[in-house]
N, C-alpha and C positions, 0 to 999 in steps of 0.2 A: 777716178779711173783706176781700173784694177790690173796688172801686170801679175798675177801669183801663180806658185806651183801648186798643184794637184800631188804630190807624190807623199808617201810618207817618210821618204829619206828627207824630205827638208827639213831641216831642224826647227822651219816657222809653220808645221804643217798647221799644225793645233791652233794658234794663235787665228792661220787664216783660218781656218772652219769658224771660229770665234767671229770675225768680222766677217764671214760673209753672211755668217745666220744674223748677225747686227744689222746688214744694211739691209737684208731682206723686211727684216722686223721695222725698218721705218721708213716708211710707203712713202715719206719725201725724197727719196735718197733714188739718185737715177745711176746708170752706170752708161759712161760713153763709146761711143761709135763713130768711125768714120762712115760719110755719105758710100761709100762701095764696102761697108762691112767688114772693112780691113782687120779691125780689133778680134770680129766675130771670130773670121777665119783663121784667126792665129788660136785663135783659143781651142776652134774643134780642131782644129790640128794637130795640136799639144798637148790638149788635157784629158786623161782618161777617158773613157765609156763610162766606167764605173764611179763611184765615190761621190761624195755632195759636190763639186763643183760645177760637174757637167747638169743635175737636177737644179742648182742653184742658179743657173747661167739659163738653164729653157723655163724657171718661175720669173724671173726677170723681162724674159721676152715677150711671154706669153701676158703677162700684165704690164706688157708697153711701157715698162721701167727703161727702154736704152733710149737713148736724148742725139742724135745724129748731129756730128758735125765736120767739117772739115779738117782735113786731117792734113793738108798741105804743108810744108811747115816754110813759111816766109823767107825769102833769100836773103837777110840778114843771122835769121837765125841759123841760117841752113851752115853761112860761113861759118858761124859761133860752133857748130858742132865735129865742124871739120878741123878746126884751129884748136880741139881737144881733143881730138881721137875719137869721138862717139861713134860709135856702131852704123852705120847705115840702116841696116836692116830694122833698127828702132824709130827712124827719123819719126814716122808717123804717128807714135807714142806724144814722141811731142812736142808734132803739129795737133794731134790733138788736146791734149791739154791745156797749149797755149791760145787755141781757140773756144774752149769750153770754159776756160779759168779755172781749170778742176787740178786735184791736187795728183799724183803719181803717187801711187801704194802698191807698193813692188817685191818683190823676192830675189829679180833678174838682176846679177852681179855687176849687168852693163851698167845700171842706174846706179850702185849700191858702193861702188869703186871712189873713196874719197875726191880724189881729184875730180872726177867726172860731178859725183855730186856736187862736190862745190862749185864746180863753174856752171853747173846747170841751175844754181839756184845763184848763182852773183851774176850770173850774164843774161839769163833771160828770166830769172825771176820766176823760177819754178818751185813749188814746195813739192817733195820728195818724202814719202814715206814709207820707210823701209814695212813690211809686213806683220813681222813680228811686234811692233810698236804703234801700228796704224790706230787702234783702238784709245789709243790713248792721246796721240795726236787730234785725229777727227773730233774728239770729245765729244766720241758716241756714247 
């Protein structure tokens, strides 16, 4: 599952172009969604008009590459994020994940924030991958 920026002030802009033209190039590789679109809508919300993401993100759709799942994220875990400080407004990141099994490949500072990472991978058992390194994680 992809969380990344579009801009070219990221400092990972490069790396993401690099992974996304990766996952596109291997026709196993799905990207997730909640059942109401949730992920979508954050994305045409947020990410340019212009630039490969936005083309990158309608080749994916258009070839039935997004895998739908629930995005709810379980009332145990929901306390786990709140006994951290997690974001609310990410909750659904991951309820997806934790439903998909899929890993988090990110740029967003909420995920990227040591503490938060570490409790999100020691308490719900989440792999996190920061953007600029995803490539090398996935062992695409």
């Amino acid at each position: 599952m992809l969380v990344v920026s579009d801009t070219h002030e990221d400092p990972c802009y490069f790396a993401t172009v690099r992974l996304l033209a990766t996952v596109e190039a291997h026709r196993e590789i799905y990207i997730v969604d909640g059942h109401r679109g949730e992920l979508a809508r954050q994305y045409d919300d947020n990410i340019r008009r212009v630039g490969y993401a936005p083309t990158w993100l309608n080749v994916m759709r258009k070839s039935n590459r997004v895998a739908y799942f629930e995005s709810r994220v379980p009332n145990k875990a929901r306390r786990a994020l709140r006994e951290i400080g997690f974001s609310h407004k990410d909750d659904f990141v991951v309820g997806l994940a934790l439903a998909a099994g899929a890993p988090i490949v990110t740029s967003d500072e909420d995920f990227l924030a040591k503490t938060i990472f570490d409790e999100l991978s020691a308490r719900l058992g989440l792999t996190i991958l920061p953007a600029c390194d995803a490539l090398v994680g996935l062992a695409l």
